[in-house]
C-alpha positions as CSV (number, residue, x, y, z in Angstrom):
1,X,-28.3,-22.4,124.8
2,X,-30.8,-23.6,122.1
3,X,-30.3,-22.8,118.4
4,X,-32.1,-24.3,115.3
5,X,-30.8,-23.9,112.3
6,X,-31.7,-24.7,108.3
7,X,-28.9,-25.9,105.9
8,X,-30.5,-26.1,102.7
9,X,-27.3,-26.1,100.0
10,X,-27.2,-27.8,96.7
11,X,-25.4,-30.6,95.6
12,X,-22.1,-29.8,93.0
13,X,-22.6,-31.5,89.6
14,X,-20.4,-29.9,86.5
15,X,-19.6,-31.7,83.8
16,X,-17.9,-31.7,80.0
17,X,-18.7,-34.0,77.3
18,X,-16.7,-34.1,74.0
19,X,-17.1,-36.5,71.1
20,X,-15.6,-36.7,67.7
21,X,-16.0,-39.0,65.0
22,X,-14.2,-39.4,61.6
23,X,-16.0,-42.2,58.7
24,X,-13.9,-42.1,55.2
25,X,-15.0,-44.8,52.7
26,X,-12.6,-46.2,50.0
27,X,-13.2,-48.4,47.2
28,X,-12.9,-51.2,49.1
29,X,-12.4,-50.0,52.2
30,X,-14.1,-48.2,55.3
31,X,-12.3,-46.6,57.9
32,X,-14.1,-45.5,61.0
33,X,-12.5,-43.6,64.7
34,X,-14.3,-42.0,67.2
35,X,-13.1,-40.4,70.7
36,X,-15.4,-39.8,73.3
37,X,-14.3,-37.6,76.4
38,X,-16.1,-36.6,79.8
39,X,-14.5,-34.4,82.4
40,X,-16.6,-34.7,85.9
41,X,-16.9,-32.6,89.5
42,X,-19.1,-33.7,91.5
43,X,-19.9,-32.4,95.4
44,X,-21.8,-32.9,98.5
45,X,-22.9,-30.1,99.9
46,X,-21.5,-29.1,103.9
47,X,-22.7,-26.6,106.4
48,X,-19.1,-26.2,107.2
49,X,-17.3,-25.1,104.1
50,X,-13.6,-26.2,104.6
51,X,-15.1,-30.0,105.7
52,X,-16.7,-29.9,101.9
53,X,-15.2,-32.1,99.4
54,X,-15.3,-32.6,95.4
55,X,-14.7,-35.3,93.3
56,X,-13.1,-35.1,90.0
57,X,-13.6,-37.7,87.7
58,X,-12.2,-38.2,83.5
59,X,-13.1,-40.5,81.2
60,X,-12.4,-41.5,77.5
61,X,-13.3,-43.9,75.4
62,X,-11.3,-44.8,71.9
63,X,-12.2,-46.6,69.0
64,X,-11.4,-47.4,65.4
65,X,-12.4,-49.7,62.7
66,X,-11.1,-50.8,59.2
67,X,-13.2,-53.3,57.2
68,X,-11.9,-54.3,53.6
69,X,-14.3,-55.9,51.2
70,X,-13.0,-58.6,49.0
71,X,-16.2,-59.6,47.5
72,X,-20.0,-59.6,47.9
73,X,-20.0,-62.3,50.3
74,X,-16.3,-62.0,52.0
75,X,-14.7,-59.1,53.7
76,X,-12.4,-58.6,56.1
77,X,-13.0,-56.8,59.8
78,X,-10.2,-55.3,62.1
79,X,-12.2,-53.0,65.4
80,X,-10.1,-52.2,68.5
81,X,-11.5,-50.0,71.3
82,X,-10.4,-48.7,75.0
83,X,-12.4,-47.3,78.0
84,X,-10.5,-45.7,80.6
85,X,-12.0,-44.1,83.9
86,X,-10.0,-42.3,86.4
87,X,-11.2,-40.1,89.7
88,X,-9.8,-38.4,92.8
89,X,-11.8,-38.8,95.3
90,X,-12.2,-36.0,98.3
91,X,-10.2,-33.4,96.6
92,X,-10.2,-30.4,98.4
93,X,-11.2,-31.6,101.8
């Protein structure tokens, strides 16, 4: 037997963004933090349902500042940030 078939399903993609951001000047000071957040499923489509798989990924991404000012031409810096990815891949296979 002969069969022909057309599989013509679209690919996953749904995603979540967040991002917040707090800037406070002082008299001599600046403070500055933001936090940036992404939650990620991602899919390829499969003719055979169960065999389908999705990927969940998360990422976010930190960072803060201080800056002091002494004078007009000295001032004093301090910026730390952090980036962290993570995933499972498969899930649901």
């Amino acid at each position: 037997m002969i069969d022909t078939g057309f599989f013509g399903a679209t690919s996953v993609r749904n995603g979540t963004q967040y991002f917040a951001r707090i800037d406070q000047g002082f008299k001599n000071d600046r403070v500055y933090a933001s936090l940036f957040r992404t939650l990620l499923l991602t899919g390829a489509p499969s003719p055979m349902t169960q065999f389908s798989a999705l990927n969940n990924t998360w990422q976010v991404a930190r960072q803060v500042s201080w800056t002091h000012t002494f004078s007009s031409n000295t001032l004093n810096d301090f910026t730390v940030g952090m980036n962290r990815v993570e995933g499972v891949l498969g899930t649901g296979a």
